[in-house]
C-alpha positions as CSV (number, residue, x, y, z in Angstrom):
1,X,-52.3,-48.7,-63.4
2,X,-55.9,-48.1,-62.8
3,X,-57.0,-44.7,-63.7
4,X,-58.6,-42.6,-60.8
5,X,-62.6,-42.5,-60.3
6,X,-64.5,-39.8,-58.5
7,X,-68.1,-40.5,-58.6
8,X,-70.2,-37.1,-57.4
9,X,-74.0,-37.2,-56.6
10,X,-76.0,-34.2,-57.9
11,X,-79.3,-33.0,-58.5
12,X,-80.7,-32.6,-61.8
13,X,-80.8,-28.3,-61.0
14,X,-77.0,-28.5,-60.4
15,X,-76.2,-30.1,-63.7
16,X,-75.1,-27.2,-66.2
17,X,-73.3,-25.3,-63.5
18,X,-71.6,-28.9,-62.6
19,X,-70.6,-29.1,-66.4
20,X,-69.7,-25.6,-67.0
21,X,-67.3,-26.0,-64.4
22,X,-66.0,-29.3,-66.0
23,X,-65.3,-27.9,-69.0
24,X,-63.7,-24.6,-67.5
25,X,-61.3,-27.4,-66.0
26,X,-60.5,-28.7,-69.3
27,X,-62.3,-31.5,-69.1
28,X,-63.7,-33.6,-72.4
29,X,-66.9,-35.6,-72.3
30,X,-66.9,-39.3,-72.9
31,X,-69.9,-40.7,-72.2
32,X,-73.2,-40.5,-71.0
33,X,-75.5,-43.2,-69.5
34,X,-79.5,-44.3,-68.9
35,X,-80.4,-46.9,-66.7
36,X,-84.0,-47.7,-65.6
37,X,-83.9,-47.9,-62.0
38,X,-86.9,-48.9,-59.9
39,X,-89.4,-46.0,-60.8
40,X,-86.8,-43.8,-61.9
41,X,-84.0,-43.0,-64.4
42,X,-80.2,-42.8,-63.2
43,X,-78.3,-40.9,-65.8
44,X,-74.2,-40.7,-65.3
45,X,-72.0,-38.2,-67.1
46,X,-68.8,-39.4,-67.7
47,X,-65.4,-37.2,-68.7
48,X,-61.6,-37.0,-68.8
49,X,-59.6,-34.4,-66.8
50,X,-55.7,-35.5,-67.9
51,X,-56.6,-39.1,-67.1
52,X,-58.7,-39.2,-64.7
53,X,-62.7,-39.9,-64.9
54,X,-65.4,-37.9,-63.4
55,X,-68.4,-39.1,-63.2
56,X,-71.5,-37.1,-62.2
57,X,-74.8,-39.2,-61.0
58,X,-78.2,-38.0,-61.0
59,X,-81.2,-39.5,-60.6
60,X,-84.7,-38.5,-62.7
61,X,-88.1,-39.6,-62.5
62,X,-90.3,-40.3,-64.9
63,X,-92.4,-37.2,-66.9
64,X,-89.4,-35.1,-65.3
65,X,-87.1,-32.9,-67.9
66,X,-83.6,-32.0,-67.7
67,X,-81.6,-29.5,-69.4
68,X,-79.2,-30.8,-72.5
69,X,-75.1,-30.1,-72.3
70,X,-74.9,-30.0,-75.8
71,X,-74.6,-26.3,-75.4
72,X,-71.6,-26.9,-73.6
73,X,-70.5,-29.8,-74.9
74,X,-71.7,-30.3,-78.6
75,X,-71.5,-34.1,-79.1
76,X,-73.6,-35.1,-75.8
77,X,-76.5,-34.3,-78.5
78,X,-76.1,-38.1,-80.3
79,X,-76.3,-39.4,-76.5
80,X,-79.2,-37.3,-75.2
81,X,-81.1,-37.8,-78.8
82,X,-80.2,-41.5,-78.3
83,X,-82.0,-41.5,-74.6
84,X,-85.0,-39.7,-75.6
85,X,-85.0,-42.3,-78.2
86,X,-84.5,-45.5,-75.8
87,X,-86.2,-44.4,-72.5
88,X,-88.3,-41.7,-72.8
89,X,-86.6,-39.3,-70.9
90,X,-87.1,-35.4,-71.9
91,X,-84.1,-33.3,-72.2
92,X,-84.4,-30.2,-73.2
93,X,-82.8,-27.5,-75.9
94,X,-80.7,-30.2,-77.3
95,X,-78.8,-28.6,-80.2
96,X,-79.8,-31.1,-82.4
97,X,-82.9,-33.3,-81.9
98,X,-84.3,-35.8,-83.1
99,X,-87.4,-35.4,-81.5
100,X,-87.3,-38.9,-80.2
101,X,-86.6,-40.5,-83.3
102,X,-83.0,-41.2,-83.7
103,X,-83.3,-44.7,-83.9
104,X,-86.3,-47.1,-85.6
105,X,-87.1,-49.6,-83.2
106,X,-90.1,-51.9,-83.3
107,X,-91.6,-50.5,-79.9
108,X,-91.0,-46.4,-78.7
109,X,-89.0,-46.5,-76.1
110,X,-88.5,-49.5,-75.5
111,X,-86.2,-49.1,-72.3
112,X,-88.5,-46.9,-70.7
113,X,-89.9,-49.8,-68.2
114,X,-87.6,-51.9,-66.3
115,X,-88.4,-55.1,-68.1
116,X,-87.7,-53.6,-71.3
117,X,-92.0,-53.4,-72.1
118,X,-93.8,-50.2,-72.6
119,X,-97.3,-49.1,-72.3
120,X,-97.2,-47.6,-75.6
């Protein structure tokens, strides 16, 4: 049996008030995702309600910040360190960061352009 999927569109402004209410729900995170899309970033936040997945999609340009959910949920901080790392992105009061450095690759950022190149 296929678990169920509902996929929500939001705006970056909505996201803490979108997870706060997750979490009142009893929901657990289990993933989140960065894809380099055209000239902008598509980030999806993943959790588990009892089985089923919600997924919440925004979309982010470049130079834009967004807020962490580590304060809400503790371990998004490995993913959102791990983003900053890999694309560029800025997210903000992260309870842990790594300041962009949570992994040594031979080029910063290198998933910040869609061909996987950088102008750094």
């Amino acid at each position: 049996m296929k678990p169920e999927t509902t996929v929500i569109g939001i705006q970056p402004i909505e996201l803490l008030s979108r997870v706060s209410g997750l979490k009142e729900q009893g929901c657990r995170i289990v993933q989140i995702c960065c894809s380099k899309k055209e000239d902008a970033y598509e980030m999806d936040y993943s959790f588990d309600n009892c089985g089923a997945l919600i997924d919440l999609k925004l979309t982010v340009s470049p130079g834009d910040e967004i807020d962490s959910i580590s304060a809400i949920f503790l371990p998004a901080f490995l993913y959102e360190n791990e983003i900053e790392s890999l694309f560029g992105l800025k997210i903000r009061n992260k309870a842990v960061d790594f300041g962009g450095k949570l992994y040594q690759t031979a080029k910063q950022t290198p998933f910040a352009d869609k061909d996987g190149e950088n102008n750094e």
